[in-house]
N, C-alpha and C positions, 0 to 999 in steps of 0.2 A: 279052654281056660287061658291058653296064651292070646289069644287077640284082645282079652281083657285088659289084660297087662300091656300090652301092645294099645289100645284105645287111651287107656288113660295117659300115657308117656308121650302122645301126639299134644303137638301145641293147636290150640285153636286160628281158625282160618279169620277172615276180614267178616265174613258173615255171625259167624257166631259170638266173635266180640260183640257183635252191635248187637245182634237178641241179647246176650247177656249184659251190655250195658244199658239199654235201653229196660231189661226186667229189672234190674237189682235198682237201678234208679227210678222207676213208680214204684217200688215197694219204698224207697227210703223216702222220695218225695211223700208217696199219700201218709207214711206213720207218722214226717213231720208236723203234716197239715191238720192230722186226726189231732193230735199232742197239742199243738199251738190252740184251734180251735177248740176242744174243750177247757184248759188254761186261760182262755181269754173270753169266758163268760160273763155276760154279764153282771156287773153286782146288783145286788137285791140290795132294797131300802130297808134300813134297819128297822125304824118305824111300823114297819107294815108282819114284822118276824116277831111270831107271840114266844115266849120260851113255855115250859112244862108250868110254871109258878103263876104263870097269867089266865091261863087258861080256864075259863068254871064251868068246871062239869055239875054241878049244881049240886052234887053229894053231899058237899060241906054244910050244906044250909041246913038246919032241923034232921039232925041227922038221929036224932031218939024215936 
């Protein structure tokens, strides 16, 4: 149980910064990229987008 304690109270060496800066930066690099790119969709032409009230379902016609 002491070298546990002993482990975590050691400061990181030259190597391990760089794994640890190099992971922590492609994980915040690629969530920005995910984030941005879905954000920066392109927009749909209004024209072309029916709402609920446009739409015929053909129900309405002769409906007795």
């Amino acid at each position: 149980m002491s070298w546990i304690i002993f482990a975590a109270t050691e400061a990181l060496n030259a190597q391990g910064w760089t794994i640890m800066l190099i992971s922590v930066g492609s994980v915040v690099s690629l969530t920005f990229y995910c984030i941005r790119r879905v954000l920066q969709l392109p927009a749909e032409d209004v024209e072309d987008i029916k709402g609920p009230l446009e739409i015929d379902t053909g129900d309405t016609q002769d409906a007795d």
